[in-house]
C-alpha positions as CSV (number, residue, x, y, z in Angstrom):
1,X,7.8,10.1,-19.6
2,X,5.1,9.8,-22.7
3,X,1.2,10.5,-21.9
4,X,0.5,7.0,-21.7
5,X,2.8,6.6,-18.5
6,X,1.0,9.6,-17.1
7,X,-2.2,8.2,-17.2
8,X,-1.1,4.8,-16.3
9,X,0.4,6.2,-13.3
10,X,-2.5,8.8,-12.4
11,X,-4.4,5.5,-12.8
12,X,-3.0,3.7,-10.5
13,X,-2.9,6.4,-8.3
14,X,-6.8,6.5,-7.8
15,X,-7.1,2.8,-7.5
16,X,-4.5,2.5,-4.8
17,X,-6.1,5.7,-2.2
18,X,-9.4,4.4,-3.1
19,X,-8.4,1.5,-1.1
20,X,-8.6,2.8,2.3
21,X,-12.2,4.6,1.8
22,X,-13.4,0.9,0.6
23,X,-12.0,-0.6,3.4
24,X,-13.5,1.7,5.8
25,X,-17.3,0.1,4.3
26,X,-15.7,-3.7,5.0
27,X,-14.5,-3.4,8.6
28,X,-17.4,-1.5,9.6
29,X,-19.5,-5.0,9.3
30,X,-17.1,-7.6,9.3
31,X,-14.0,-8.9,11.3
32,X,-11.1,-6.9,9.2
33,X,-8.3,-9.8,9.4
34,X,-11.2,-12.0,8.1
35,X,-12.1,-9.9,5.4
36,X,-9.0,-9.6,4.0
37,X,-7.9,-13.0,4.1
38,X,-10.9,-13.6,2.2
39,X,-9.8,-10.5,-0.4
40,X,-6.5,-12.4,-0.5
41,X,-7.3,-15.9,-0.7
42,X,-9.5,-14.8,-4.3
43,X,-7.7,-12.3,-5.6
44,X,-4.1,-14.8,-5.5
45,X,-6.3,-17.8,-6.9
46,X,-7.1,-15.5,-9.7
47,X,-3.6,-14.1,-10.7
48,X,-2.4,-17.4,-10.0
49,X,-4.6,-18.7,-12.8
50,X,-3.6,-15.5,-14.9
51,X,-0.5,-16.4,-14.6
52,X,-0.2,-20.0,-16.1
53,X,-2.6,-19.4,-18.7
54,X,0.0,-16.7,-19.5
55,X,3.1,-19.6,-19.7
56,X,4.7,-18.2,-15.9
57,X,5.6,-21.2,-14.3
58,X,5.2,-22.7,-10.4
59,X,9.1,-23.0,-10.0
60,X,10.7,-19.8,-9.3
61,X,13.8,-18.8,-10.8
62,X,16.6,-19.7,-7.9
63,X,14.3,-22.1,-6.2
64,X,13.4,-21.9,-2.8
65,X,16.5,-19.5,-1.9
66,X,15.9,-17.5,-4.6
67,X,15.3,-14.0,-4.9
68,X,11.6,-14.4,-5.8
69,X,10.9,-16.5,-3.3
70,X,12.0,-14.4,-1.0
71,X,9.9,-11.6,-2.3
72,X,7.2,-14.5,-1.7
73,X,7.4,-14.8,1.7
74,X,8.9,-11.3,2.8
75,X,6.1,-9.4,1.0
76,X,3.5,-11.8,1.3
77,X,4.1,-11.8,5.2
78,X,5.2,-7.3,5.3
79,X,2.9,-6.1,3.0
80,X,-0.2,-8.2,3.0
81,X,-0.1,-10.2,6.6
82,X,1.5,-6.8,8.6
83,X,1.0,-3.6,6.6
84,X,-2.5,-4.2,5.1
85,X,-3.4,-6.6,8.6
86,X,-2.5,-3.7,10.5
87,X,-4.0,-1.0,8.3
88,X,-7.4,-2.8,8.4
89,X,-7.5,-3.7,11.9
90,X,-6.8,0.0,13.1
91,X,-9.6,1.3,10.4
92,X,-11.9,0.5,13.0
93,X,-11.2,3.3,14.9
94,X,-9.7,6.0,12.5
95,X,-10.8,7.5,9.1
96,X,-9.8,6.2,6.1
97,X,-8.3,9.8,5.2
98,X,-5.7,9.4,7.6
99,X,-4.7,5.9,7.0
100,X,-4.0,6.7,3.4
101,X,-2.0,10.0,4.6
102,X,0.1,7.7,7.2
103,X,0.4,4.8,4.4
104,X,1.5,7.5,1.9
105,X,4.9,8.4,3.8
106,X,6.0,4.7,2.7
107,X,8.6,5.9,0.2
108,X,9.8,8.3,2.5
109,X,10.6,5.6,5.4
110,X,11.8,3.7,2.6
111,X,14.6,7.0,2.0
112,X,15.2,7.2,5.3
113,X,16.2,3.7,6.2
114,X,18.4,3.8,3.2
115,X,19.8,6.6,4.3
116,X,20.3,6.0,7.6
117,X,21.2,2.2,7.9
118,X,22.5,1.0,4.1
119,X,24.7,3.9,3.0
120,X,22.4,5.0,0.0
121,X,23.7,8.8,-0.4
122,X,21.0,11.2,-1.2
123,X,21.8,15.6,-1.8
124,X,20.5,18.2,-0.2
125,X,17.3,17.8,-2.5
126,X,16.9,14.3,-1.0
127,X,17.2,15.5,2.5
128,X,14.7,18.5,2.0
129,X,12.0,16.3,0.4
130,X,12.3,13.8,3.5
131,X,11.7,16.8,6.4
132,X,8.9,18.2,4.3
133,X,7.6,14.9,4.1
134,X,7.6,13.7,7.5
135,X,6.6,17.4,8.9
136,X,3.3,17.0,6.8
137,X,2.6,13.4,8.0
138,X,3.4,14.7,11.3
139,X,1.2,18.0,11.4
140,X,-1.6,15.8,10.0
141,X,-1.4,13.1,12.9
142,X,-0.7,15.6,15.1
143,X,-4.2,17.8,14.3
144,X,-5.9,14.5,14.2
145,X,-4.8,13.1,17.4
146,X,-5.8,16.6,19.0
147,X,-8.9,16.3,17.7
148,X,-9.8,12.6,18.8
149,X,-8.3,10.5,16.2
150,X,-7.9,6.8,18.1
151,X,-3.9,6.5,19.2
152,X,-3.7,3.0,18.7
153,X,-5.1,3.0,15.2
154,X,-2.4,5.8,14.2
155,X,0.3,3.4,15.6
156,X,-0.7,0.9,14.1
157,X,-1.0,2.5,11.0
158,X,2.6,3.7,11.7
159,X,3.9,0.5,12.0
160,X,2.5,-1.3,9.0
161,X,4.0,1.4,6.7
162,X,6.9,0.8,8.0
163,X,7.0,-3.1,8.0
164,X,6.3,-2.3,4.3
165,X,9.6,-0.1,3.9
166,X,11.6,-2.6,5.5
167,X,10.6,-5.2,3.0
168,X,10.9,-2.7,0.0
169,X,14.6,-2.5,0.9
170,X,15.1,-5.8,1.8
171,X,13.3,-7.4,-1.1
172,X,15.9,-7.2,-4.2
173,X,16.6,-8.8,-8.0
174,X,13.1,-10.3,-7.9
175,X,11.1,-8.0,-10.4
176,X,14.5,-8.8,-13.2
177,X,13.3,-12.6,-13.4
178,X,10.0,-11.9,-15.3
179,X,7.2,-14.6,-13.7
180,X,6.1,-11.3,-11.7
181,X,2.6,-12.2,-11.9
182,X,2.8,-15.7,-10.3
183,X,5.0,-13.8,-7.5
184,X,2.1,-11.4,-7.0
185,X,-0.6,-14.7,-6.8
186,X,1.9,-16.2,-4.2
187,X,2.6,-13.7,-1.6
188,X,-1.2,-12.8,-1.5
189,X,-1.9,-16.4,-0.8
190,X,0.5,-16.3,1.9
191,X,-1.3,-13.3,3.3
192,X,-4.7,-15.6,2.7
193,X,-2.9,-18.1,5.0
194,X,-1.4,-15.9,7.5
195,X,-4.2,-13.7,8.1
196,X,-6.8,-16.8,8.3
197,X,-5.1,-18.0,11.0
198,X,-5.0,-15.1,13.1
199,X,-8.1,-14.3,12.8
200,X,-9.2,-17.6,13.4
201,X,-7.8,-17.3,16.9
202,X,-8.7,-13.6,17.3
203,X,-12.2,-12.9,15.9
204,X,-15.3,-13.9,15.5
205,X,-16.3,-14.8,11.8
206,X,-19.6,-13.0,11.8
207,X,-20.6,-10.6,8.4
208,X,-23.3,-8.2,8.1
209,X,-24.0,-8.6,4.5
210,X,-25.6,-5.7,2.3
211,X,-25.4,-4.9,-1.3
212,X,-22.8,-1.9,-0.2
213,X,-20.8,-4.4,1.4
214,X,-20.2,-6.4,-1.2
215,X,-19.1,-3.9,-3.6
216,X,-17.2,-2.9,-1.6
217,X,-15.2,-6.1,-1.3
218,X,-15.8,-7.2,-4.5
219,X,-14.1,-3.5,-5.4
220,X,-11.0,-4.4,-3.1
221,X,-10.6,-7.6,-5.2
222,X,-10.4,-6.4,-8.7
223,X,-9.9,-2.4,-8.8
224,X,-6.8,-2.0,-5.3
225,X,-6.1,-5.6,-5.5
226,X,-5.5,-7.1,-9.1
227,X,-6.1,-4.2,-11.4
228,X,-3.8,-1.8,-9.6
229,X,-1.3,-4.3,-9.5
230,X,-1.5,-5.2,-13.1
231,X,-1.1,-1.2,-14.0
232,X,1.3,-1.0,-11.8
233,X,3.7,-3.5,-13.2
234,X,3.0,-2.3,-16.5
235,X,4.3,0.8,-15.5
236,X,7.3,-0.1,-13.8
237,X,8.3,-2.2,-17.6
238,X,7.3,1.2,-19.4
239,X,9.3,3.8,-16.9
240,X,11.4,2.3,-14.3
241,X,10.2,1.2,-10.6
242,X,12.0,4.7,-9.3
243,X,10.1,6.8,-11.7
244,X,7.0,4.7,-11.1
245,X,6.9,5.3,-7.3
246,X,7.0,9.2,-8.3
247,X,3.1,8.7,-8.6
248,X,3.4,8.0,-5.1
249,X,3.5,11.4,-4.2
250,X,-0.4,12.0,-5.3
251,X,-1.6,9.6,-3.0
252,X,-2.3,11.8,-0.2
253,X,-4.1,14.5,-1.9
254,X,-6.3,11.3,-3.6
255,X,-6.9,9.4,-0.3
256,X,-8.2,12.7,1.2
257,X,-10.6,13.8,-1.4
258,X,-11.4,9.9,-2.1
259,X,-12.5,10.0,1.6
260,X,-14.7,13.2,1.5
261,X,-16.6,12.0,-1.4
262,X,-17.3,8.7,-0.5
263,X,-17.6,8.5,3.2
264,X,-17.9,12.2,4.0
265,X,-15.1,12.5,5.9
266,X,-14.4,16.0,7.0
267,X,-10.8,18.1,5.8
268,X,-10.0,20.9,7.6
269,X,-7.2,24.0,6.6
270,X,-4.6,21.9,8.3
271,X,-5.5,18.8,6.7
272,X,-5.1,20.5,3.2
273,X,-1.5,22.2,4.7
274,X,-0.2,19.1,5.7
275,X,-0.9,16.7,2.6
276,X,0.4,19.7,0.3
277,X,3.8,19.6,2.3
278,X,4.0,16.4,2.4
279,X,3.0,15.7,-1.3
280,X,6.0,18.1,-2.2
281,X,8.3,16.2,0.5
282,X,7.4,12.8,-1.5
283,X,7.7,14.3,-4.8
284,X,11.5,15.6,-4.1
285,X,12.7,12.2,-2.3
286,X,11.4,9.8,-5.6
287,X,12.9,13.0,-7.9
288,X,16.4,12.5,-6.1
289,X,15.8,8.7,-6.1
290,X,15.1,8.8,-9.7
291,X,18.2,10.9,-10.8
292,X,20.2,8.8,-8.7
């Protein structure tokens, strides 16, 4: 891995936990499903754009059956509609340090369904690197919920990451078909779609709009949502998608400090004790997935 892959990836690393701290500023003043439909519906028109000025093409390889369009719907509906809808909706009640800690044990749910339902053999390494990771996410949530952290915004939290895994493992053969950036444009405007209409039934579109909340969203749009994406897929051509998702493992320690600096959140002994374990834990699973 040269230094340029490093930086990419530490890069990318930033953008993605300084997602949740932003998005702690949006719900605050507006209805969370709303805002992010809004994020979606702009940032797709925009890669979508990107990406025929770039020569990708509407058709998919495969068609409608295809691979990519599967990745289309699957992550468009997992990742943007349930993981990010969820993850939104439950920042409400929670801090934004926690939702990037809970978020962050995505590639170890990912191990573990492979493991435990599709056969994927991992070593003793593997195994390790999965019970450190969970124990940290677990003595984090466990501390938190002690000290007041809103149940339901944990589970749901909970949940999204794992619709997220699901669709990881589901999802296969799409990134080998180039057109990647026209994929990315698609599924967030099937988020856009999705999440309009539930919010349409379920909130009420009322903003509060301030100069801090618009760069906030504004920040969501082009820094998490395009330019994080862009890095990332760069990235994944330069090193590999396993390798890649070994930056993963810096995400809790950057969600936390991202948190405290921005929105002042508070990290206590056991904070700091939990995302070290589990930063080691995620480390050691995308190692083992990476030499496998």
């Amino acid at each position: 891995m040269d230094l340029r892959a490093i930086l990419m990836g530490l890069a990318f690393a930033v953008m993605w936990s300084s997602a949740f701290a932003t998005a702690r500023i949006i719900v605050a003043d507006a209805p969370p499903l709303l805002a992010l439909a809004a994020r979606f519906a702009l940032t797709g028109t925009i890669a979508i754009v990107l990406a025929r000025i770039m020569g990708q093409s509407w058709t998919l390889p495969g068609g409608l059956r295809g691979p990519q369009a599967r990745a289309v719907v699957i992550f468009g509906l997992c990742q943007n509609t349930i993981y990010l809808g969820l993850n939104f909706v439950a920042m409400q009640w929670i801090e934004g340090s926690l939702a990037a800690i809970i978020a962050s044990s995505m590639p170890l749910m990912v191990a573990a369904l492979g493991w435990a339902f599709m056969g994927q053999r991992t070593t003793a390494r593997g195994l390790l690197g999965l019970v450190a990771g969970m124990a940290g996410v677990a003595l984090i949530m466990g501390s938190r919920l002690t000290g007041g952290a809103d149940p339901l915004g944990v589970a749901l939290c909970v949940v999204g990451a794992l619709a997220l895994g699901v669709a990881t493992l589901t999802v296969r053969g799409a990134a080998g078909q180039g057109n990647l950036l026209m994929v990315v444009g698609l599924q967030m405007l099937v988020g856009a779609v999705s999440l309009g209409l539930i919010s349409a039934l379920t909130e009420v579109p009322v903003v509060t709009l301030s100069p801090q909340w618009v760069a906030a969203f504004l920040y969501q749009c082009f820094v998490p949502g395009l330019a994080a994406t862009l890095i990332w897929f760069a990235l994944v051509g330069r090193i590999g998608a396993v390798r890649a998702a070994t930056f993963h493992f810096l995400n809790p320690a950057f969600g936390v400090a991202i948190a405290a600096m921005l929105l002042g959140e508070g990290i206590g002994m056991v904070d700091l004790a939990g995302v070290a374990i589990a930063t080691v834990g995620i480390l050691l699973v995308q190692l083992e997935r990476a030499r496998i």
